[in-house]
N, C-alpha and C positions, 0 to 999 in steps of 0.2 A: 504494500500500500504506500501509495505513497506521501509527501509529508511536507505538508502547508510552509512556506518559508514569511508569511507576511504574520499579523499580530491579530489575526481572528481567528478562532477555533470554528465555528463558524461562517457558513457565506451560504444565502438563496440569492441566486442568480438569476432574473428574469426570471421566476417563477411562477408558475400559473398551477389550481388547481380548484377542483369545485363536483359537487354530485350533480352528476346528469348536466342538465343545462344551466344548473346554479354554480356561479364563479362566485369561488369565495377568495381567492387570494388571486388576482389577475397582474401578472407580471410584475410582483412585487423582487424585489434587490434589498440587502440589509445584509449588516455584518454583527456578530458579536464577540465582543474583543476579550480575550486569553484576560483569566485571573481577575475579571469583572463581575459585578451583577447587573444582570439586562434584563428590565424590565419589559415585557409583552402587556399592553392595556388597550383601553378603546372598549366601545359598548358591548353589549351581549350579541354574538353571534357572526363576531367581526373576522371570526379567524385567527384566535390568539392558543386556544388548545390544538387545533388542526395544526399548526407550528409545528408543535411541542411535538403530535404526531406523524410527522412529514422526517425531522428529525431521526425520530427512533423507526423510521422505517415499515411503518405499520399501513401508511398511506405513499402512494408512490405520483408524485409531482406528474402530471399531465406535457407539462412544457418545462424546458428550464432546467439548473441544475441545483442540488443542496450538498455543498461540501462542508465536511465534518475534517477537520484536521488534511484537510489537502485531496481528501478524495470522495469521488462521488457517490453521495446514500442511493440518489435514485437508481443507480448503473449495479449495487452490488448483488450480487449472489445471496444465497443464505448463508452460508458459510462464513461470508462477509460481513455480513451485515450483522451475524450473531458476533462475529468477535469485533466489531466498533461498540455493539449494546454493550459490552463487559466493559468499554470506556465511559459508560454513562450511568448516572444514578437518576431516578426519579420517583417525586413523592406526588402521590394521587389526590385528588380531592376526600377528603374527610380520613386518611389516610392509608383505607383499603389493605388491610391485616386480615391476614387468615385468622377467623376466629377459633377456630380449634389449636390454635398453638400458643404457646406461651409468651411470653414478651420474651425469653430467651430467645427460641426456638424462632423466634418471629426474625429475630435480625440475622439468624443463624444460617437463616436457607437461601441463600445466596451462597454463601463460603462453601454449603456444603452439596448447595447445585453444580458450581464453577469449578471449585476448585478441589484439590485430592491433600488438603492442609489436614495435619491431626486431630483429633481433639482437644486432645491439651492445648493446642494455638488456636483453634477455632472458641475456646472456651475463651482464652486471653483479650483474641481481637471483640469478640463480643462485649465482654468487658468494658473494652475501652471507647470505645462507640458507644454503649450504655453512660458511661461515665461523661462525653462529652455530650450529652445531651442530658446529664443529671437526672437520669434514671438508671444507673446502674442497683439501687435498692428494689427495685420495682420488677428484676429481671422472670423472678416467678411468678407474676402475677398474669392471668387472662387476661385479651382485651375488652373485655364484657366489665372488668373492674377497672377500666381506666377511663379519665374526662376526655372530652374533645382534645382540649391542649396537650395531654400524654401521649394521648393517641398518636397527633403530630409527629410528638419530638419521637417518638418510637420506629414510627415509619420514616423519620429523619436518619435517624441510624442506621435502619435497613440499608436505606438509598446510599450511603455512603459506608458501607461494611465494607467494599472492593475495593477501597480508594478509587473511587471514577475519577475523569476529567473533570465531566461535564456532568453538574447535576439539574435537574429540569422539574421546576416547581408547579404544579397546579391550582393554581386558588388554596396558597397553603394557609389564607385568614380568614377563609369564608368558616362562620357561624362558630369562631372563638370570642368567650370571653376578652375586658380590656387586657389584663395581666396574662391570660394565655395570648394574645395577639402579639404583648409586644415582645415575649421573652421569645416567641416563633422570631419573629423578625431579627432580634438579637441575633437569634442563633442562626440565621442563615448567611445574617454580615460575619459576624464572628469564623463561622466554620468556612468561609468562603475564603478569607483572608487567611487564616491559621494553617488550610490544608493547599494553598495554591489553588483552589478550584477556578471554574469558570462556571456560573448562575445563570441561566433565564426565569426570570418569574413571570406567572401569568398572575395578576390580581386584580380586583377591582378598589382595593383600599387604598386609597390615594394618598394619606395620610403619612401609614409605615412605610409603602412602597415608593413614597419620592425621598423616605429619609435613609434608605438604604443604598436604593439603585445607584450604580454610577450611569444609565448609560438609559434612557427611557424613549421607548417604541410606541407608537398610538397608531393601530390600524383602524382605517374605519372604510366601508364600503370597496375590499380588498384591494385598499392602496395602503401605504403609509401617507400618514395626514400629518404627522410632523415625527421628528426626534432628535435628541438632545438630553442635555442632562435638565433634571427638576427645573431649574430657574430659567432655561430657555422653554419648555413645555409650557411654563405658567405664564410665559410673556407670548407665547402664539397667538396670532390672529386669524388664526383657520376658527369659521365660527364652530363649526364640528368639537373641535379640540376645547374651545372657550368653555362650550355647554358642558363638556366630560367633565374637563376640571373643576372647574364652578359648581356640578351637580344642580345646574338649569332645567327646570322641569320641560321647559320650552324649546325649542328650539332647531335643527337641522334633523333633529331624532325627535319624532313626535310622539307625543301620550295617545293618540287614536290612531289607531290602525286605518289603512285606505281604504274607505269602502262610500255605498252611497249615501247621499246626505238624512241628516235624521229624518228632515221633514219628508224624504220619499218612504226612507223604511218605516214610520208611524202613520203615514197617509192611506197603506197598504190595506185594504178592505174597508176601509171608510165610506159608509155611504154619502154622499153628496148633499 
């Protein structure tokens, strides 16, 4: 394979992709830079999971190319494309744990999917993953006895048991608590910086996620509509982007759906 010489681990290339005759990403370009966290934002349904899954190879780009460290996801094999996934971590929405397993066991099944490491070292690495996510006390406990926020940092640990590159967030603050949101957040700047990672978040909390990102994406109607760090997003004059940040009830993205006007649909059987 071969291997990116420029500062993106990352690169969609004129990319295009969409179900059926629905374009959801139509010739979008964008890089994500080594050793950063890059925020993915913009309204519901813009095309910011569909990334995350173009990425790992589960969707495969219509047009265009998506290079992961110098070579192309769209072009690989399985083969291929299984040993790029053992470069990447990812944490799902609402964390998605096997519930039959332990909180041990739960971060365990990777090391001991991937790779042929003892027990005694698969016990260790576990451990310490556990520990940077300040649930190493918690290791025997089911998922069934953990909060939303444990739940998070649990499957935080999973995602990164392999030492990946690249780890790829999903809406990792939807429906936590304040104090579970920020210590999430914490730890994704924290573990990102600490382990040399490279971050994409997908969020909608605009809050945590401009105070972490270095590097923030707004796709809207599959273009990007601006990007830039936090304090260039906040100063855009794309009305689109105004309304996201602002959290404008009004505006480019309307509260009614297109359809015909009230007064035809309540006139409907009306007698005269």
């Amino acid at each position: 394979m071969s291997i990116s010489t420029n500062n993106s681990l990352v690169e969609l290339q004129h990319l295009t992709f969409g179900y059926g005759d629905r374009v959801i990403l139509d010739d979008i370009s964008l890089s994500v830079p080594r050793g950063k966290v890059t925020a993915l934002m913009g309204a519901s349904g813009g095309g910011k999971t569909t990334v995350l899954r173009l990425i790992g190879g589960q969707y495969r780009a219509q047009k265009g190319a998506l290079q992961f460290d110098g070579s192309d996801v769209t072009a690989m094999n399985q083969s291929q494309l299984y040993t790029a996934r053992r470069r990447m971590g990812m944490l799902f929405q609402f964390g998605a744990l096997f519930a039959d397993l332990s909180v041990f066991e739960n971060v365990a099944f990777p090391l001991r999917e991937h790779t042929d490491l003892p027990e005694s070292l698969i016990r260790d690495i576990v451990l310490m993953k556990l520990n940077a996510v300040g649930l190493r006390g918690a290791r025997d406990l089911m998922p069934s006895n953990l909060s939303g926020g444990m739940s998070r940092r649990v499957a935080l640990a999973r995602a990164i048991v392999l030492d990946p590159e690249l780890i790829m967030y999903d809406e990792p603050f939807a429906g936590l608590d304040p104090i579970s949101l920020g210590t999430s957040a914490r730890l994704i700047r924290e573990l990102n910086d600490a382990m040399g990672l490279t971050s994409i978040l997908v969020s909608h909390d605009l809050e945590q996620t401009f105070a972490i990102a270095d590097h923030i994406i707004i796709l809207a109607n599959g273009k990007i509509a601006t990007q830039g760090t936090a304090e260039e997003v906040m100063k855009s004059e794309d009305p689109l982007v105004y309304q996201f940040v602002h959290a404008l009830p009004e505006g480019p993205v309307h509260f009614h759906y297109p359809g015909s006007s009230v007064n035809d649909d309540f006139s409907v059987g009306v007698a005269p």
